[in-house]
NURO-220246 format. One record per residue (C-alpha): residue number from 1; chain; x, y, z. Coordinates in pm, whole numbers, plus 50000, padded with zeros to 5 digits. Each point is the difference from the previous one (the first is absolute). Layout:
BEGIN
(mikol NUM; A; (X; Y; Z))
...
This chain:
BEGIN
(mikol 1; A; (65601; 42041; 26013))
(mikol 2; A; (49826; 50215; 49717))
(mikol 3; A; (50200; 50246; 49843))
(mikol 4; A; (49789; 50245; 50093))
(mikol 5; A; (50076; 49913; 50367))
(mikol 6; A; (50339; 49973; 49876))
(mikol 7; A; (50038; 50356; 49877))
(mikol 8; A; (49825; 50186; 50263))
(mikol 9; A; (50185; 49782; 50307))
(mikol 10; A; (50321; 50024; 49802))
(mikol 11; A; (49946; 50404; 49871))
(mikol 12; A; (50134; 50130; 50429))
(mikol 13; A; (50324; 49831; 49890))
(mikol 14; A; (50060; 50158; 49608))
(mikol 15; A; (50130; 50308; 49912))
(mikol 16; A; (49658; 50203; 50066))
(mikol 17; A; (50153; 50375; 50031))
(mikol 18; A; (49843; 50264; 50219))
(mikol 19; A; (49985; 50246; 49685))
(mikol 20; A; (49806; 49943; 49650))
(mikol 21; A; (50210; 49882; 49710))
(mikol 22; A; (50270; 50210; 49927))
(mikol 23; A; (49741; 50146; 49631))
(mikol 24; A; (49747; 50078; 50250))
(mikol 25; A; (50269; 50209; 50165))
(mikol 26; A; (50116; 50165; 49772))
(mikol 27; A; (49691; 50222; 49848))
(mikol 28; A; (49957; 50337; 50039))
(mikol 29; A; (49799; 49968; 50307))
(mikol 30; A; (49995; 49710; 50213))
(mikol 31; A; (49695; 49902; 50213))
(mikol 32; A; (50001; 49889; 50347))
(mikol 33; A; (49751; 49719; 50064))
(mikol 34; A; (50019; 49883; 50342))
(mikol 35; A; (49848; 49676; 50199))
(mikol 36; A; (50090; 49804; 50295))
(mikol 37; A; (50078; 49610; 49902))
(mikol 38; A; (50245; 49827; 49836))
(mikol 39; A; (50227; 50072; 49757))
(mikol 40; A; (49960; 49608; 49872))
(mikol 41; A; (49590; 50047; 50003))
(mikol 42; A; (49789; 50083; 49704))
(mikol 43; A; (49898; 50331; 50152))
(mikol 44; A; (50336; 50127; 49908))
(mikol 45; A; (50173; 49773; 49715))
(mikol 46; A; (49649; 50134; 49787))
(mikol 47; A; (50064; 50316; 50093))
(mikol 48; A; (50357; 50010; 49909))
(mikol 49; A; (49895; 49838; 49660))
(mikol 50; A; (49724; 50303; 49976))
(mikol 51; A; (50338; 50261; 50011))
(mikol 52; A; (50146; 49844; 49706))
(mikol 53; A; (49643; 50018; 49794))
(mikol 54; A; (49922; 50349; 50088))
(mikol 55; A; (50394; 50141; 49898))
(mikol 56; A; (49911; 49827; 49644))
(mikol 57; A; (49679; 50134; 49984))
(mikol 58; A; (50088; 50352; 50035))
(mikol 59; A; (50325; 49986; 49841))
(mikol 60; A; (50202; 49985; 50343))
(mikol 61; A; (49803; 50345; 50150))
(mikol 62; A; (49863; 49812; 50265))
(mikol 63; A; (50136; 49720; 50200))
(mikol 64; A; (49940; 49785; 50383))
(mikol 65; A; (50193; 49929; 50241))
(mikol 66; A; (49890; 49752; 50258))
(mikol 67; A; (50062; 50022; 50351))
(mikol 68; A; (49885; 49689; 50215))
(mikol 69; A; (50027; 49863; 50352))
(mikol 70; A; (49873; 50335; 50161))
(mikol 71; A; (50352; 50216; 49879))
(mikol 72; A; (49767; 50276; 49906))
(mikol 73; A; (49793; 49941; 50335))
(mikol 74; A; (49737; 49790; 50150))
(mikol 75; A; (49685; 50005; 49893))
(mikol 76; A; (49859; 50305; 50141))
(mikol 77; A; (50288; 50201; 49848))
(mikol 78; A; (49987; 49904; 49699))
(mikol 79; A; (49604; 50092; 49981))
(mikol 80; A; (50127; 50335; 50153))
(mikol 81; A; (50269; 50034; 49728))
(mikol 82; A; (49766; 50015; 49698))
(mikol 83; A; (49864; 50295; 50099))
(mikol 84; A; (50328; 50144; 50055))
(mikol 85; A; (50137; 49900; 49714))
(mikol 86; A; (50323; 49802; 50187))
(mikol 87; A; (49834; 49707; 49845))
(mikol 88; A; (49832; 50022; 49644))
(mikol 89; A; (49805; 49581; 49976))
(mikol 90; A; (49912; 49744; 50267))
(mikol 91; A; (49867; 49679; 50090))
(mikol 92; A; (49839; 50008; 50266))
(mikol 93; A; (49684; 49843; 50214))
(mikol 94; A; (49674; 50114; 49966))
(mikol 95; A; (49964; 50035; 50367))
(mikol 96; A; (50262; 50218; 49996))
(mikol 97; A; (49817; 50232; 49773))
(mikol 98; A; (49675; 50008; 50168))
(mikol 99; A; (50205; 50213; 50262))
(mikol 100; A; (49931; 50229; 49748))
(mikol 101; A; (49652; 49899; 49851))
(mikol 102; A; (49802; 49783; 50180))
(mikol 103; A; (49797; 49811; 49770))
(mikol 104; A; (50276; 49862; 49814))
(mikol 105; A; (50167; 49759; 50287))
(mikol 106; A; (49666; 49784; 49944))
(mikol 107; A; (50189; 49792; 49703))
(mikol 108; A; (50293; 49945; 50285))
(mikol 109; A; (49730; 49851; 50294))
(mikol 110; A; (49979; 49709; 50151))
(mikol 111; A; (49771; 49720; 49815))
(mikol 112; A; (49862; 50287; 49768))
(mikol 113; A; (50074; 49786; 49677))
(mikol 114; A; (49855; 49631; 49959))
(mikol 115; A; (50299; 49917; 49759))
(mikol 116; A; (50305; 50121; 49747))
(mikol 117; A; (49697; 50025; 49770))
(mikol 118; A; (49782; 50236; 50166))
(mikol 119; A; (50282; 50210; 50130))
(mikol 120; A; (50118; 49975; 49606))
(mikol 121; A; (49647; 50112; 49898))
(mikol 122; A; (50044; 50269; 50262))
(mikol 123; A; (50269; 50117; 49845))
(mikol 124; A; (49848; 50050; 49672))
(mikol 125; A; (49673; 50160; 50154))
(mikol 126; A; (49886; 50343; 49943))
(mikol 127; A; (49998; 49948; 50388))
(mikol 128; A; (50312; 49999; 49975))
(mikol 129; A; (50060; 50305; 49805))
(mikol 130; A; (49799; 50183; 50204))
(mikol 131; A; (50238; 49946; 50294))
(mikol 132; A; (50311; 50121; 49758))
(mikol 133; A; (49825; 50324; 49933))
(mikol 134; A; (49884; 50055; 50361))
(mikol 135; A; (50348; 49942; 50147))
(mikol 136; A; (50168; 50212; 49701))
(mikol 137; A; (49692; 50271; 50107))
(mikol 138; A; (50137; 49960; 50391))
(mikol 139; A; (50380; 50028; 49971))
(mikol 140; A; (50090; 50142; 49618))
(mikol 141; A; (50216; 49661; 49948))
(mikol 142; A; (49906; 49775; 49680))
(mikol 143; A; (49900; 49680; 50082))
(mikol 144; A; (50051; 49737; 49715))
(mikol 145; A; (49964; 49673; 50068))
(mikol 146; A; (49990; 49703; 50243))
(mikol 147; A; (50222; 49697; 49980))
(mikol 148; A; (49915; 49658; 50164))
(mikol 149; A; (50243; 49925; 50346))
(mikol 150; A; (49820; 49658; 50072))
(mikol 151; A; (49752; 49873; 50241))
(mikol 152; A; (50160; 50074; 50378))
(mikol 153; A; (50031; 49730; 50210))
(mikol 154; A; (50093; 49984; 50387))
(mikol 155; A; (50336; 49908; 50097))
(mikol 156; A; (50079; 49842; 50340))
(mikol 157; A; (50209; 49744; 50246))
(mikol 158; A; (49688; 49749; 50026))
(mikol 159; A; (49687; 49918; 49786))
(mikol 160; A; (49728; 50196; 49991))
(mikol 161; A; (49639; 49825; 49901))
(mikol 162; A; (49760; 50214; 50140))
(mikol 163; A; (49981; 50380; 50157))
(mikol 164; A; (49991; 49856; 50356))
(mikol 165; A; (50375; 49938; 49858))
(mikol 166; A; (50091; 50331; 49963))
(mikol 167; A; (49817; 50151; 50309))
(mikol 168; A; (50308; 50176; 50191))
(mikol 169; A; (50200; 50007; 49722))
(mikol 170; A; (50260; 50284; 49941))
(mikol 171; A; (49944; 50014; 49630))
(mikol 172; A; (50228; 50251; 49795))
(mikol 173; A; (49835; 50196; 49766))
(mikol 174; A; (50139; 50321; 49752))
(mikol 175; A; (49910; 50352; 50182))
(mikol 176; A; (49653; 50078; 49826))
(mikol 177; A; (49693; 49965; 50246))
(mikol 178; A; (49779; 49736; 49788))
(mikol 179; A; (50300; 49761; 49972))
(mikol 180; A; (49816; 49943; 50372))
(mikol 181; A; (49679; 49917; 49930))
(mikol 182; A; (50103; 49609; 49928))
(mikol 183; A; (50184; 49958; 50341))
(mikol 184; A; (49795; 50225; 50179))
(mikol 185; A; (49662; 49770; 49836))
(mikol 186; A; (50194; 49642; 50147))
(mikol 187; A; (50133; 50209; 50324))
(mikol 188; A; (50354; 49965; 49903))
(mikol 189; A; (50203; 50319; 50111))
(mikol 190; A; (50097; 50198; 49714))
(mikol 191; A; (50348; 50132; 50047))
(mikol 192; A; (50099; 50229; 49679))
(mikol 193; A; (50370; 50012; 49932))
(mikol 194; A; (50149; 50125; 49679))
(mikol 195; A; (50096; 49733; 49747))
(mikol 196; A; (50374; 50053; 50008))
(mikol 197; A; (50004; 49896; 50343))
(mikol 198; A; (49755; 49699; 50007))
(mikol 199; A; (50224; 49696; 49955))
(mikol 200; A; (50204; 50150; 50317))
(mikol 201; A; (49678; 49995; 50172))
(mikol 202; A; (49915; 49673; 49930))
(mikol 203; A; (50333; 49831; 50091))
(mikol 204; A; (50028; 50202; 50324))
(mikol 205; A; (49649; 49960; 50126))
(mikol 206; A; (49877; 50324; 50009))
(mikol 207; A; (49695; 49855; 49799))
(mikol 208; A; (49864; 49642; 49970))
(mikol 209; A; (49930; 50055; 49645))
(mikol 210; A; (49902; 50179; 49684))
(mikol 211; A; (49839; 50001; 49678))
(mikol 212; A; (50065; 50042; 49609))
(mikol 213; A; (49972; 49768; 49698))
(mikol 214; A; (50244; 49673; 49946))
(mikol 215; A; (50243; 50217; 49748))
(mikol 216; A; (50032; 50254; 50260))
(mikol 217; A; (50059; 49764; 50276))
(mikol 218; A; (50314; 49830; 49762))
(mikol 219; A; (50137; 50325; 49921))
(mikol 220; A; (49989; 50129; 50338))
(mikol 221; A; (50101; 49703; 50111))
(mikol 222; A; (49792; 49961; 50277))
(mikol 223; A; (49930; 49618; 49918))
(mikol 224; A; (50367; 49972; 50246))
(mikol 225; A; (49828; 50177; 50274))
(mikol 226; A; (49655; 49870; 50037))
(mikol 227; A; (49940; 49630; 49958))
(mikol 228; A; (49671; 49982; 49916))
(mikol 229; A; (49817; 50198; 49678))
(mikol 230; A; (49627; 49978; 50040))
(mikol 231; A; (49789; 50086; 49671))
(mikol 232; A; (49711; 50185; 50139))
(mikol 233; A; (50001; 50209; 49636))
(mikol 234; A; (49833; 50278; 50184))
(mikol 235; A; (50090; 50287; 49830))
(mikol 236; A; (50007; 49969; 49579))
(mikol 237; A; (50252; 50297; 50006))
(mikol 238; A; (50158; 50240; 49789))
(mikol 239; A; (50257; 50296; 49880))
(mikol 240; A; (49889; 50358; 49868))
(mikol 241; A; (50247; 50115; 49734))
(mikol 242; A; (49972; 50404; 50050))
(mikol 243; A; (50188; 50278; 49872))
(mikol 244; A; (50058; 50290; 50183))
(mikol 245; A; (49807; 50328; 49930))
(mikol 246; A; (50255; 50201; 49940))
(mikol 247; A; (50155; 49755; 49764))
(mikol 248; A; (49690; 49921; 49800))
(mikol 249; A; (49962; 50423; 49987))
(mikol 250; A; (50323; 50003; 49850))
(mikol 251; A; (49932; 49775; 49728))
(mikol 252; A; (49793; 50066; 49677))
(mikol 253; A; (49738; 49822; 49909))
(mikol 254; A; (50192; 49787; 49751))
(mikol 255; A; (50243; 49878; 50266))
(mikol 256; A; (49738; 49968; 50288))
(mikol 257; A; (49847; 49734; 49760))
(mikol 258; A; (50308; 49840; 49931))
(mikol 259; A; (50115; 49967; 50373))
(mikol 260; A; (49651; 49872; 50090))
(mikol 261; A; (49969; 49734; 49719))
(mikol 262; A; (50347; 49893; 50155))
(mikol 263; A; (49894; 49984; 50369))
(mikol 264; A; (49674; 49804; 49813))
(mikol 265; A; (50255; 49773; 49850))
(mikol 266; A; (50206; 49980; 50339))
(mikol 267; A; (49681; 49912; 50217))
(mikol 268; A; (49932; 49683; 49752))
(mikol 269; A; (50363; 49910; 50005))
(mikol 270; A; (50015; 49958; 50362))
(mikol 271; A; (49639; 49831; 50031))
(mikol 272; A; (50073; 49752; 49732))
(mikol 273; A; (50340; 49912; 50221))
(mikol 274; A; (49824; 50011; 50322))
(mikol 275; A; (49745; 49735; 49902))
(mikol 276; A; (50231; 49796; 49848))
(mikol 277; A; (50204; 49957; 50345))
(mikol 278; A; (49661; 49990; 50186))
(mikol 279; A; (49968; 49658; 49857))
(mikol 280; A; (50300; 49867; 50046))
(mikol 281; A; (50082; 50159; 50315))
(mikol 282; A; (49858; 49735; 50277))
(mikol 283; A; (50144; 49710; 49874))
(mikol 284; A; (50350; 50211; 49969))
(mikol 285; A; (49967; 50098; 50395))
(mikol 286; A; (49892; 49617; 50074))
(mikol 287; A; (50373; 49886; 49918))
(mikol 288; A; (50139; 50287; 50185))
(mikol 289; A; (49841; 49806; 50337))
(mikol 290; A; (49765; 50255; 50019))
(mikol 291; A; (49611; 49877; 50111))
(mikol 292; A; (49778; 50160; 49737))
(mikol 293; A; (49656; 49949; 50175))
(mikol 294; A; (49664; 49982; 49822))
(mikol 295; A; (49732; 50199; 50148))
(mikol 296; A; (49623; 50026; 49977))
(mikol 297; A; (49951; 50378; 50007))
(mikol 298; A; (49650; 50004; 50015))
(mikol 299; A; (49985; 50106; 50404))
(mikol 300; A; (50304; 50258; 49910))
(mikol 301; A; (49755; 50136; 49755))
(mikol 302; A; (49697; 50030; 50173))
(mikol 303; A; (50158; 50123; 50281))
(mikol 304; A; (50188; 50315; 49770))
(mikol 305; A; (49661; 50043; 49875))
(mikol 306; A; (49878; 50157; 50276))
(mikol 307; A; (50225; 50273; 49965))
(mikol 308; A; (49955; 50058; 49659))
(mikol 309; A; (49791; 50291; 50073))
(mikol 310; A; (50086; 50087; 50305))
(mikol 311; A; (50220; 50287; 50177))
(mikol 312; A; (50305; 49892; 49818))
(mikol 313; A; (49823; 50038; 49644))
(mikol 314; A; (50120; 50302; 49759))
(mikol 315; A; (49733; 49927; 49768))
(mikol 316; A; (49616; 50062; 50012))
(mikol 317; A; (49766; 49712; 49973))
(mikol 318; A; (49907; 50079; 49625))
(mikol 319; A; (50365; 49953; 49908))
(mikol 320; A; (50027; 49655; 50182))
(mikol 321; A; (49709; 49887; 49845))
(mikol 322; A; (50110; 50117; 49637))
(mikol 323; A; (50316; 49799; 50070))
(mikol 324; A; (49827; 49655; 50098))
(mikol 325; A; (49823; 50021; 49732))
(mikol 326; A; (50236; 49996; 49714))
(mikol 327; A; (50016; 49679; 49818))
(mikol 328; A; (49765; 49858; 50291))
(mikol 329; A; (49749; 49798; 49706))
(mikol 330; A; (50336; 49941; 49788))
């Protein structure tokens, strides 16, 4: 085993603490960023690590504390809760904020990227910017940043080679409509249950199986439920770092850059941690028993596809076509 595997399958059983570092703490005013995973994943040791940078960089004024595993709410509250001010930063999905503006769930579909580079290039796009200032436009929150959660791969008690596989298939997926489009394209039954509760799920039967990327599926656990983890890749996925509108009113303009040069240097923290398990994460579930199947996603593809533009789509055809395009003759 790596050390990188090491740390992150070893970080559930350290002395991870709900709350940021007790300098974070103890500035005048004390941020609440919120997220649903782990308190051993990258999505919230980073952000810990970001309370300690911004208390130095404004001489202990502002602070973060970071509240994982859903104790601030699932992911719908905690979308809610930036506009209310109960919660002042998030991570959260991009599906989950086209509930609020459309176009900007396209980054979070099904097959939309061809790779980490494209989605990376994506990232850096004035596409991309475009969506920031549309969703900031729709709901008054500041958008910021995305950081990488891995490639998401299906989960299940049997392999899975081909979408006649799947056909049937009670398939959890998080509570945002276009987390369907991939099990609604193989004719899987999409069954959204909120993350807290999926491992439950999954050992009792109420689903057959789920998906997320390999560092999600060790820190869940969900490796001890399912026996089989098939890499079907289809969704090159990712995090929104956004601070809530009120909070980012709140804030002059010297601090709002500071905080969002800190979420900037959060977001690369937990992608350069992410792909490092990524590689090292199949071979690690291998010698936990668990079948880690290859799979030729080319029919999963082509059969997503055909949604791409469909019903389900938040995004107009000149937007999907801006997005293949990036990096296409690279």
């Amino acid at each position: 085993m790596t050390k990188t595997t090491m740390r992150i399958a070893l970080a559930a059983t350290t002395a991870i603490g709900v709350a940021a570092p007790a300098f974070a703490q103890d500035a005048d005013r004390v941020l609440k960023w919120a997220h649903v995973y782990e308190a051993s994943e990258p999505y919230h040791t980073c952000a810990v690590e970001a309370g300690d940078k911004l208390a130095e960089q404004t001489d202990n004024r502002l602070g973060i504390e970071v509240f994982p595993a859903s104790s601030l709410g699932k992911e719908v509250d905690i979308n809610e809760g930036l506009g209310l001010g109960t919660v002042d930063i998030i991570w959260t999905g991009q599906l989950f904020a086209g509930r609020s503006y459309g176009p900007i769930a396209i980054g979070g579909a099904p097959f939309m990227f061809r790779d980490y580079d494209h989605w990376d290039a994506y990232r850096n796009s004035d596409l991309f910017q475009e969506m920031l200032n549309g969703y900031e436009e729709a709901t008054g929150n500041h958008p910021v940043t995305l950081a990488y959660y891995g490639a998401r791969h299906t989960t299940s008690n049997g392999p899975i080679q081909t979408p006649a596989d799947m056909e049937g298939m009670k398939l959890r997926v998080p509570n945002a409509p276009l987390y369907m489009m991939f099990p609604r394209a193989v004719d899987a039954n999409p069954t959204p249950i909120a993350f807290a509760e999926v491992y439950l799920a999954l050992q009792q039967g109420t689903v057959d199986g789920q998906e997320n990327p390999l560092p999600t599926i060790q820190a869940k656990k969900f490796y001890e439920v399912q026996t089989d983890i098939n890499l079907t890749g289809h969704i090159v996925d990712s995090l929104l770092g956004i601070v809530g509108g009120p909070t980012w009113g709140s804030l002059d303009e010297a601090d709002q850059e500071t905080l969002a040069t800190i979420i900037e240097e959060t977001s690369d923290c937990v992608t350069s941690q992410i792909r490092d398990a990524e590689a090292e994460l199949a071979d690690w579930f291998r010698e936990q028993g668990v079948n880690v199947n290859e799979v030729d996603i080319t029919p999963f593809r082509e059969a997503v596809m055909e949604m791409h533009n469909g019903d389900m789509a938040t995004w107009d055809q000149e937007t999907y076509d801006r997005l293949q395009a990036i990096g296409a003759d690279s």
